[in-house]
Structure formats: C-alpha cells, structure tokens
N, C-alpha and C positions, 0 to 999 in steps of 0.2 A: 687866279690871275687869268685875265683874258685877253688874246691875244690873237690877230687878223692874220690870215693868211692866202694873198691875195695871189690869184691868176697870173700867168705869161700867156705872152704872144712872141712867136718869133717874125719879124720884120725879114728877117734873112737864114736862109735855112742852107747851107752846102753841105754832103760828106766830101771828104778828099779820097778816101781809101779806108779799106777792112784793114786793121791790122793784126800781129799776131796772136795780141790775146782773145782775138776772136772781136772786140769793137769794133767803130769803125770811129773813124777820127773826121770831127766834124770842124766848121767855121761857123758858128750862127750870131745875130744879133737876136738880144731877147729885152723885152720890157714888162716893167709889171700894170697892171691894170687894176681898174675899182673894183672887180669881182671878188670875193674874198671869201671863201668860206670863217666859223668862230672857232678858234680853239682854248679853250678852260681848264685850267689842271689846276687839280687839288689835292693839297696834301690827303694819302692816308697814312694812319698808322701803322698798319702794316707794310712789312718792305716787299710791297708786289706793283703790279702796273696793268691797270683796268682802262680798256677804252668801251665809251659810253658814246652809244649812235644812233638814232634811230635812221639810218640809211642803209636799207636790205642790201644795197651793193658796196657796203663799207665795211669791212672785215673787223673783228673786235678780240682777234689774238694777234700773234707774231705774224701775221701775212701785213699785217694794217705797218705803215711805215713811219708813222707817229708813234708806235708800239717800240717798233727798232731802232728810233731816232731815243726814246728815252730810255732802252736796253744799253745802249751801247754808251749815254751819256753815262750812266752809273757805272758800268766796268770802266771809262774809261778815267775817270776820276775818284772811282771809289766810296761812291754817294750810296749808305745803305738807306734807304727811306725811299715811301711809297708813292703815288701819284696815282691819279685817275684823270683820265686823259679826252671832256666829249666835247667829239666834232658836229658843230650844227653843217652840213655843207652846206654851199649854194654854188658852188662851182663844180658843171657836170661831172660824173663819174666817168674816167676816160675817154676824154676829151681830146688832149692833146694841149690841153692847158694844164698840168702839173698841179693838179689838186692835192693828191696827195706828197710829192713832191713838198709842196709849199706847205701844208699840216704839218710836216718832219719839222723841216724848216722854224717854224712857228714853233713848235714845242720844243726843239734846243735853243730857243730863243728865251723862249718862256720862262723853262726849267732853269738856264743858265741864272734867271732874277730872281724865281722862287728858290732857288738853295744859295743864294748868292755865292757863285762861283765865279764870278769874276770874270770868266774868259773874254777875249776879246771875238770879232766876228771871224775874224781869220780862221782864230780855233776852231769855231763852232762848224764852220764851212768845210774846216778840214776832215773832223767825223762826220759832216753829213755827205760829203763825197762815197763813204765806205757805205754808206744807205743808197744810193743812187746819182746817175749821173747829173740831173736838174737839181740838186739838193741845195749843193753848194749858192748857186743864182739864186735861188730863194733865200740861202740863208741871207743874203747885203740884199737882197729885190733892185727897185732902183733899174738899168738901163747898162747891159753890158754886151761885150766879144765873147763869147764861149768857145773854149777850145778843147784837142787834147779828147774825151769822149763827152766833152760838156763840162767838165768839173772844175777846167781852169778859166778864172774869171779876168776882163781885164776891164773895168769901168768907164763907162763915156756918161756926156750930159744927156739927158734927157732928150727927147724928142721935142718939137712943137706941140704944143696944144690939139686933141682933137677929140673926137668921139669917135668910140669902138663900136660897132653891131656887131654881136654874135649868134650864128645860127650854128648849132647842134642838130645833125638826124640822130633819130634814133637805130642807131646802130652802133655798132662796139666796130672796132679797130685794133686788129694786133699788129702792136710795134716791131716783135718779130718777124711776121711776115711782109711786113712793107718794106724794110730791111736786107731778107733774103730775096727779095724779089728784084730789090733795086738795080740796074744795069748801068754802072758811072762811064761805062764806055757812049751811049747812045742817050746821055741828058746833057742837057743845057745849065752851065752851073750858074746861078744868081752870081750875081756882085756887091760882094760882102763888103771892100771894102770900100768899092762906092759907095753905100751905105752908109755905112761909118761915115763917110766925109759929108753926106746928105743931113745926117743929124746934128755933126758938129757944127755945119754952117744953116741949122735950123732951116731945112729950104725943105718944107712940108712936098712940093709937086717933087720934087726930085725923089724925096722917099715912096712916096704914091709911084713912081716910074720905076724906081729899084727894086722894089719889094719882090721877091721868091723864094720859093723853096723847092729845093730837088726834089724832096719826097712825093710831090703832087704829083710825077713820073707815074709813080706807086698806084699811092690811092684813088685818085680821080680814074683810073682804070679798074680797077678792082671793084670800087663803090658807085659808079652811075650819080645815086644820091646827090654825093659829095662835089661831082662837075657842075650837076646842077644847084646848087645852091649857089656856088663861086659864081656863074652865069647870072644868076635869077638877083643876084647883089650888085651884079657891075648895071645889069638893066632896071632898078632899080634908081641906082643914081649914087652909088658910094664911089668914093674916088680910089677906091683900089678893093680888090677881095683877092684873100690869101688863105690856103688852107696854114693851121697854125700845128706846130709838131708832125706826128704822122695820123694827125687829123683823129676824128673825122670834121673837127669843129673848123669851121672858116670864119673871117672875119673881115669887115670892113673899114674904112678908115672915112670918116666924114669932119668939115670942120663950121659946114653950118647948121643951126639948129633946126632951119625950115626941110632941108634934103634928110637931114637925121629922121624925122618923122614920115616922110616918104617912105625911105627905106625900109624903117622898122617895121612901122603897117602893110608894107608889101611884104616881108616874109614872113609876118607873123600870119599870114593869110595860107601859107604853105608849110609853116616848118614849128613845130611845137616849140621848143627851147628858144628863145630866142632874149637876146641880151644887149639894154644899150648902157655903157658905161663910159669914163672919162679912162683916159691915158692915166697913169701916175708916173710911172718914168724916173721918181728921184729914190734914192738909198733909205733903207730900216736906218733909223739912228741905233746906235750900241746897245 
C-alpha cells in the first residue's frame, strides 16, 4: 500500500507560555502542501517492523517515528503481524516541515487499511498525538488551529489558491534550543486569529499581511542564513516570506505564475534546496 505524506507550513505561528509539563502551549495555523515524501508498507510474515530508506539521515530502528507510529498501532489494538515500512523522502530532513511527522501520520493511515481496522481519523490522531506533537495535523492534513502543544486540532477551509517557494539552507536546527531561547516577554506575537478570519473570507493580501511566527525571534538570530533567505525572497518578488516551524526552512507565497519563476530562479542562484509547489489545504479522506 502506498501512501503520501505531504509537508506543512505554518501561516501563523504564537507560543502563549511554557507550561508545567515542561511544553509550551502554542496557537498556530498550519496547512498542508504538494511536497510529500512516499510511504509503502508491506505485509511481512513475521510479526516485526522493518523501515526501508535509503536516506543516511533517516533513522531505520525505534528513533524513525513511522517505526513508533506502527509500534504503538499494534499494542494499541493488539495487531500481531508484521510490516515493513520504506520511506522514498523528498521533503527535507529537519526542515521544520514535519516530514517525519507526516511519515507517522501516513503509516497510521496506511496500516489502519492494510489490517483493516476500521478506526476512524479521530482515533488514529489520538495515538499519533503519543508520537509527537504535529502528528495528529498530519493525521486529517487539510488546513487547521493547533493548539494545546500542537496536538489539539480545530479545522478551517482551505486557503486561496497560491504557490509555495521553499528555500532550505543547509543547516540543521534544534527545536530545543529555539525553544529555550525563546523570550515571550520581548516578541511581538502574530495574529492568529486574524488569520483565521483572513482564510475564512479567502482574502489572499490579508493572509500575505498576517502571516508570523514568534519563533523567527529565535532563528533568524541564531542562523544569519535564515534572515537571509526570508530577505532574498521578499526582494525577489514573493508576496510574503515566512520562516516555517522552528525553521530553518522559509517559505513564500506567490499567486502568479510569471513572479513564481522570478522568485524561484533567484534563489535557486543562492540556496541549494529549493521547492515550488501548490497550496493543498483540504482534509485526507478516511
């Protein structure tokens, strides 16, 4: 069975506060996009779980979170039977677009059809939450509110129509230290729920005006890179750049095809990765 598992962007990124169990309680809007890495599982006879990769920075025991998204589907319904589990990626390796996230995602999806278990997506969301906190948004994909430390979803319509650029440096990003760094006292927090009302009444400039994220407080300090690319994409000609998660990946929002080509061949001139895809925006079917 083969099964897509496509990329986010977050459109709006807030923490509110660290809470006790050490999270921090976020507000974000997320969307999904045409980036998708493939995920394939197939039956084995034996009752074990093989992931098959060839991406040296793609883990192929219990670290890989498509490993633990179908550990935990089997204790949690009692499924003795095997899988082998390979990821082709095409969606960076920590990014800040929830690749693997979205793998997880993809294989409770998957597995829920190849052992035909019925659950519904709710379920499936609710053990991918114990995986991680983007789990659950991947498990429905689609166009939602995150809340809660990301795991509670609440679903809007889609965005308008547009095209995405994304430019990746090559550099890695710890989500911890962007995190510990972060100071909610001395940032400027997006508006979220402006946002949300931007999508609901389809007004593409107003989303391009709303669009933030606290964490750029973070990264664009830390990483040089990273300011510069969000720079090198607004001069350029995209109508908004946003770093996406806690980066280091940014991204642009364009909605004609002539300035899409601009953009793209201008940072492909400086920035190795670099990605033009469509919006998707609407919900996994069951």
């Amino acid at each position: 069975m083969l099964v897509k598992a496509p990329a986010k962007i977050n459109l709006s990124l807030d923490v509110l506060h660290k809470r006790p169990d050490g999270y921090h309680e976020v507000k974000m809007v997320m969307t999904t996009i045409d980036l998708a890495d493939r995920v394939e599982l197939m039956d084995l006879y034996s009752d074990t779980i093989q992931i098959i990769s060839h991406n040296r920075f793609v883990p192929d025991d219990e670290r890989n979170l498509a490993y633990q998204a179908a550990k935990l589907l089997k204790e949690k319904v009692g499924v003795r039977r095997g899988v082998a589990i390979s990821i082709t990626k095409y969606i960076p390796v920590a990014a800040g677009l929830a690749g693997g996230s979205s793998d997880a995602a993809a294989t409770l999806r998957g597995l829920n059809k190849l052992w035909g278990l019925g659950l519904s997506l709710d379920e499936l969301a609710e053990i991918g939450a114990e995986i991680g906190s983007d789990v659950p948004f991947c498990v429905y994909g689609g166009t939602a509110i995150a809340t809660g430390r990301g795991e509670k979803i609440e679903h809007i319509p889609a965005p308008p129509p547009s095209w995405v650029i994304l430019a990746k440096p090559t550099i890695g990003v710890s989500t911890a230290d962007v995190y510990r760094n972060l100071n909610l006292q001395s940032v400027d927090h997006p508006d979220v729920d402006g946002m949300v009302a931007a999508i609901r009444e389809k007004d593409y400039e107003k989303i391009c005006a709303l669009a933030g994220n606290v964490l750029e407080s973070v990264t664009l300090n830390m990483y040089p890179e990273v300011a510069q690319i969000k720079e090198q994409m607004r001069r350029f000609g995209a109508d908004v750049s946003l770093m996406s998660g806690s980066g280091p990946t940014v991204f642009g929002l364009v909605q004609h095809d002539s300035r899409l080509q601009r953009v793209y061949n201008g940072l492909r001139g400086f920035c190795e990765h670099v990605y033009a895809v469509r919006l998707i925006g609407e919900r996994h079917e069951q």
